[in-house]
C-alpha angles and dihedrals in degrees: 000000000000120000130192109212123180113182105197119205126245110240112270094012103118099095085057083052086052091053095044100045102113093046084050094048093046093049094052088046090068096057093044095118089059096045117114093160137007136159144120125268118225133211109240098272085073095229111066114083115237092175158307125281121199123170108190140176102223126167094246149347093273087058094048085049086052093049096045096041100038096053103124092240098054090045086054088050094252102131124059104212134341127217110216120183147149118266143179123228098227101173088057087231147084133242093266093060088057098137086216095058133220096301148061137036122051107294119208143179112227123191128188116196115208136250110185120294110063105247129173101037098134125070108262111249112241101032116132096159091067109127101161123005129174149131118269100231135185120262093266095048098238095090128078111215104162137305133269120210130173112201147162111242148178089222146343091265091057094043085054095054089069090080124053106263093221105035089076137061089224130359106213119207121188126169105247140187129197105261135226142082117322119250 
């Protein structure tokens, strides 16, 4: 099962993250194998971190808890919530095979939070700067609650036009960059 988690920093935490980077970077290297997508959002400024995303192929929902509530930063308090669903990997790929590669071009998370008919559940047609792309489901997988995407943008206007404006309560755009350990 696939699962969507967005850990969102508490205000004034990222010195704690700093801190905390290498237990960060060896827990997620545990669950490597499982990783479709990982990498940190950013406030407008580019440099202040807002949060930790994580998309991950896990056998159930207790072993998607473990992973979101163990993570060293939210165990250390530094992150304010965490917003852990179901997803569906619509693209059939992870962030690595992204045919754009890991740089270049602005790169942003877009979330669109749901407001009753599914919408957004096919892959747009024409987009080229998807680098993750899936449904937001209920913890049972039956329900539509939103859609995630990953994508390489000019700008935040143009990463939010890969979702239908009115077919959500609230669009999300954050600045992203693929996560792990540099090289």
């Amino acid at each position: 099962m696939e699962y969507f988690c967005y850990h969102r920093d508490r205000h004034g935490s990222a010195a704690l993250r700093d801190e905390l980077r290498e237990e960060h970077w060896s827990y997620m290297d545990r669950h490597a194998a499982q990783m479709i997508a990982r990498g940190p959002t950013f406030a407008d400024d580019g440099d202040t971190p807002t949060g930790s995303v994580h998309i991950l192929d896990l056998p159930d929902a207790a072993a998607a808890r473990a992973f979101a509530f163990d993570e060293p930063n939210y165990q250390a308090g530094a992150y304010r919530d965490v917003m852990l669903r179901r997803w569906r990997n619509t693209l059939g790929r992870t962030m690595w095979d992204f045919p754009g590669g890991r740089t270049g071009g602005n790169r942003y998370l877009v979330l669109g939070l749901g407001a009753g008919q599914a919408a957004d559940l096919a892959v747009p047609p024409g987009r080229e700067g998807l680098i993750a792309y899936g449904p937001l489901l209920s913890d049972d997988g039956a329900g539509w609650l939103g859609t995630a995407a990953l994508v390489r943008a000019s700008d935040p206007a143009e990463a939010r036009t890969v979702l239908t404006a009115d077919s959500y309560a609230e669009i999300e755009v954050h600045n992203w960059a693929f996560g792990g350990r540099p090289a």
